[in-house]
N, C-alpha and C positions, 0 to 999 in steps of 0.2 A: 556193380554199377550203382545201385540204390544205394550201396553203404557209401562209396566211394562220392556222391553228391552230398547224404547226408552230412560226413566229415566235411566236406570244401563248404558247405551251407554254413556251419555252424564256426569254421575258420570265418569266413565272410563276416557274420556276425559280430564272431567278437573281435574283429578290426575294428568294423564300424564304430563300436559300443569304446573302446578302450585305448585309442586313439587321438578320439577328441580330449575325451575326459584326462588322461594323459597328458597331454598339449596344455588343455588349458587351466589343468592343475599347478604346472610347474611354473604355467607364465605369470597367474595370480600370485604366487608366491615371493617371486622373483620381482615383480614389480610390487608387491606387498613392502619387501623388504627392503629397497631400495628408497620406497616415498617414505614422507613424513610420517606416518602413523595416524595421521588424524583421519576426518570423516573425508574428507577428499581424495586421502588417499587408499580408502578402504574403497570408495566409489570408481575409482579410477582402476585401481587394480581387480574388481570383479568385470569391468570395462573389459580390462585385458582380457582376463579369462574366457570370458563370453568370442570375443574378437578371434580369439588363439583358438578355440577350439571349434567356431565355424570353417577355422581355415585346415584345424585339424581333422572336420570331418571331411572337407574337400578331397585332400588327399585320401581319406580311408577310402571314400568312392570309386575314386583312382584306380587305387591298388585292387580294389575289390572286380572293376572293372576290365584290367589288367586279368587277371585270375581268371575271370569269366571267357575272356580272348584265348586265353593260352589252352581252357581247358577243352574248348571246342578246338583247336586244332589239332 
């Protein structure tokens, strides 16, 4: 039982953690690539990032939350 949270804990975790960061990696990039290059669009596409990976911790929570439901039942 101990080991069995400890594993779903540390799953948990690194949703949360790699998720966003994931998310808002690729959208900075993406929109990095996309703009002009210059200083507006270096500002715009860390916007992104920022933007993309609030919403990608959303979801992590979700799912983490999710997991927490399931495992109680």
């Amino acid at each position: 039982m101990v080991l069995r949270f400890a594993i779903e804990f540390l799953k948990s975790i690194a949703i949360i953690i790699a998720l966003p960061l994931g998310i808002g990696f690729a959208v900075e990039i993406v929109v990095f690539a996309l703009s002009d290059r210059d200083v507006s669009g270096a500002f715009g596409s860390g916007l992104a990032g920022i933007a993309a990976g609030i919403f990608g911790l959303v979801i992590a929570i979700v799912i983490v939350i999710r997991r927490i439901a399931d495992i109680e039942d």
